[in-house]
N, C-alpha and C positions, 0 to 999 in steps of 0.2 A: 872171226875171219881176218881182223889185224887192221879192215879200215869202220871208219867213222862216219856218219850222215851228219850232213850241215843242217841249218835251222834252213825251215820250209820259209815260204817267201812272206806268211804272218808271222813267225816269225821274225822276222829282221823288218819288217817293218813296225814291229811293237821296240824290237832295239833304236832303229834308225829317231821315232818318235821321242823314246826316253834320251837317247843324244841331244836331243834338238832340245827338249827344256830341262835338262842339267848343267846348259852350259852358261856362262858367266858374260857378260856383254863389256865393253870399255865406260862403262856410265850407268847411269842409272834409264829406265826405259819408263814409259807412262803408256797404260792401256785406257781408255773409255769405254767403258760397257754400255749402249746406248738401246734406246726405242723408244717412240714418242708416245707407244700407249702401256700403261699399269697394267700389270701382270703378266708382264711379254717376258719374264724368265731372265730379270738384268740380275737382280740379287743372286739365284740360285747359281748363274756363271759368272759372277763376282767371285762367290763364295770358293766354287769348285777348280775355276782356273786357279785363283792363289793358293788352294791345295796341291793341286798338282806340281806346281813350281815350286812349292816348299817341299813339297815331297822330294822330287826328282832333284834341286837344284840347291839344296840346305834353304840358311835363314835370309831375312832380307826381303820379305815380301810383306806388304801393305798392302790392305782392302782400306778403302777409304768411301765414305755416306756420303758424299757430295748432292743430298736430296732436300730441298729445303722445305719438301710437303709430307713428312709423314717417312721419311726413309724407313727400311725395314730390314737392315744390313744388323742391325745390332738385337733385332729380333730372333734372328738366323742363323746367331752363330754364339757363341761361347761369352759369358761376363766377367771380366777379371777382377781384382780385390779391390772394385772402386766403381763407379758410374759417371765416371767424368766423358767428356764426349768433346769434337770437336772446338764446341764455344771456351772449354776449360784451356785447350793447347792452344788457342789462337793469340792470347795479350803475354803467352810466354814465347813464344814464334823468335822475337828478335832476340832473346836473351839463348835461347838455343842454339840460333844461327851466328853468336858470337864466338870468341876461341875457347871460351868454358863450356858451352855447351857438349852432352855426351850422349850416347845412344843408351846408358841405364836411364837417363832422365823422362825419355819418352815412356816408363813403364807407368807412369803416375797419370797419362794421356789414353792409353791404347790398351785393347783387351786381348792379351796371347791368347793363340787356342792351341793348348801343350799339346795335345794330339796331332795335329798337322801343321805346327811348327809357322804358323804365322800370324801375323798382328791386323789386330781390326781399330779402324778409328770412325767411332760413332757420330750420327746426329744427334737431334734429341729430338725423337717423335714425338713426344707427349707436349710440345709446346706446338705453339700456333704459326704459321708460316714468317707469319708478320717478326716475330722473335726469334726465328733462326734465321733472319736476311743476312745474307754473307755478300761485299761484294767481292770484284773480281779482282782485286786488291788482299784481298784477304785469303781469295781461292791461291795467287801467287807467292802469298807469305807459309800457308798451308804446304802447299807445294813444294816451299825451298827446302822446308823441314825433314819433308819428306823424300826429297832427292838428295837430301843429307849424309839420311843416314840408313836407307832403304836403296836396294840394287834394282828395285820391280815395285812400280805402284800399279793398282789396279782400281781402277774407280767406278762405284757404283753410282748410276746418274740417275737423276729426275724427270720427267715424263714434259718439261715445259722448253722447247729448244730455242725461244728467244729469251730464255733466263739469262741476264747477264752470265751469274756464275756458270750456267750449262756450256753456256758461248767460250767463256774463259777457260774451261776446263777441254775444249775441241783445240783450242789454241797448243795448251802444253800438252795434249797426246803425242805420243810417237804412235800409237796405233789404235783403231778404233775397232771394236766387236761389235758385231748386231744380233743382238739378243733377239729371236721371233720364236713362238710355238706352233702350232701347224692352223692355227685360225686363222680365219683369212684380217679381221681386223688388225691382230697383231704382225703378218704378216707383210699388210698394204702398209700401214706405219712404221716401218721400219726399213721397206723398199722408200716411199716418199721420202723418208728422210735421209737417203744416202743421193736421192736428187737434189734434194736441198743442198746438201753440202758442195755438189759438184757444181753448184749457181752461186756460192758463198765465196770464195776465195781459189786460186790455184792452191793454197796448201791444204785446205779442205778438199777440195778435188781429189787431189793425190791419197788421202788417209782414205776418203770412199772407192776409189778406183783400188788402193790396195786393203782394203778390210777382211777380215774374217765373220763369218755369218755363222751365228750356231742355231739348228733348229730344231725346239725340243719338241717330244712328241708327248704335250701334257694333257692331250684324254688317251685315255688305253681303248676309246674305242675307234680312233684316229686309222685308219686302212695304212697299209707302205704305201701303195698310191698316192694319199694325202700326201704323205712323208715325203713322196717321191716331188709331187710338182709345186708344194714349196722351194723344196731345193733347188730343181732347176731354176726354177723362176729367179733364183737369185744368182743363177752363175754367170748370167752378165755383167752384174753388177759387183761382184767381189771376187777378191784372189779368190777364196778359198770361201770352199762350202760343207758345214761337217752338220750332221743329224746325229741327237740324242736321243735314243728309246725309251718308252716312258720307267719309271722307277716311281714306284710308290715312295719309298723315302726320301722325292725331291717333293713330294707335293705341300709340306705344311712342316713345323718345328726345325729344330737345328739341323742344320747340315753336314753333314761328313762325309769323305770321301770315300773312306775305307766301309761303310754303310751299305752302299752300292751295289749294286747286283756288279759281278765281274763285266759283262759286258758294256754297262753304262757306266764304268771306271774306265773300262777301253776308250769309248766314244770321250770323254773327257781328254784324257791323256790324247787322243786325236786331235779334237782342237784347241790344244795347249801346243801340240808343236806346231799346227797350223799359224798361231799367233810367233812364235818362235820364232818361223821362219821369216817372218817381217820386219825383225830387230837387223 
């Protein structure tokens, strides 16, 4: 007939989303994936946000263990030709951050996952809390490394929020995520602590008042209902509010995004631009 139909209005907003995290920032950006209770789904949107942005936005993205009980980031995701973990990169930190230092050098630190195109920097679960103590001197020299030579750090946190390092690591966000699943525990713990933040400081205020909230939906026997007054319940409290469906292949073993059922790669890629839009 000589004309053409545009993309329907899901369309362009599955465009509008992939704009929003393939684009390139002036500096490097710091997310915190936070919730003050274990099993609130911080690892699995560690894992999946810095897929999507490796995805959509090339290389340059770091997941980073910042757990000093047990992290589970390096369980989660891919091993590379070594088992060195953060304690190994930390006594090399100043010698990186000098004029020799280079971005092949971190390969000896960090574990690529060739598949989705990003770098993971481990804890070391299998030691005792007491022998991964980092402090927040340490989180800052971690940090420089990584705003070095990485465009996106994304950091999976620990469950204890007067940790020093947890403290340290609220400071250098530029934004923060609230990891919840549709329980009310994990939930209430992760509303509580976007109160907290707003009693901490004005610039703590400000990362709670603009936050991203992702909430997975990890029983499948969970109603949309459930799904649904989770979410509200959090759109006072944050920009933006996105719901994951559940997916069997987030519940245990490695992560991938390409794994994914299409529709829970969509809800990702949703709040990947959501965070996006806060840079």
């Amino acid at each position: 007939m000589g004309f053409s139909l545009g993309p329907d209005s899901r369309e362009r907003a599955v465009r509008e989303d992939e704009h929003a995290v393939s684009r390139h920032w002036p500096g490097p950006r710091t997310v915190a994936i936070v919730n003050g209770k274990g099993g609130a789904g911080k690892t699995p949107a560690t894992v999946l946000l810095s897929a999507v942005f490796a995805q959509y936005g090339g290389a340059g993205v770091l997941a980073w263990d910042n757990n000093q009980t047990r992290g589970t980031l390096g369980w989660r995701t891919e091993t590379g030709a070594h088992d060195r973990t953060l304690l190994e990169l930390l006594p090399q930190t100043q010698r990186l951050l000098g004029a020799q230092g280079q971005s092949a050098d971190l390969a000896h630190f960090v574990h690529h996952q060739p598949q989705e195109k990003y770098d993971v920097l481990r804890s070391k679960p299998i030691r005792l809390a007491h022998e991964n103590r980092l402090s927040p001197t340490d989180v800052d020299a971690i940090h420089a490394v990584a705003a070095k030579f990485y465009r996106l750090i994304i950091i999976d946190s620990g469950n204890d929020e007067s940790d020093p390092m947890w403290l340290r690591m609220i400071d250098l966000a530029d934004q923060i995520v609230v990891a919840t699943t549709t329980r009310d525990d994990h939930a209430e713990a992760g509303a509580l602590l976007l109160e907290a933040l707003e009693d901490r400081d004005e610039r703590s205020a400000r990362l709670a008042r603009e936050s991203v909230v992702v909430v997975s939906q990890a029983d499948p026997k969970a109603s949309s209902a459930d799904v649904s007054e989770v979410v509200a319940g959090y759109r006072s409290l944050a920009r933006e509010v996105v719901d994951i469906p559940f997916d069997r292949e987030m519940v245990d073993g490695h992560l991938r995004l390409r794994a994914l059922a299409a529709p829970t790669q969509r809800a990702w890629l949703s709040a990947a631009a959501a965070v996006a839009r806060g840079f």
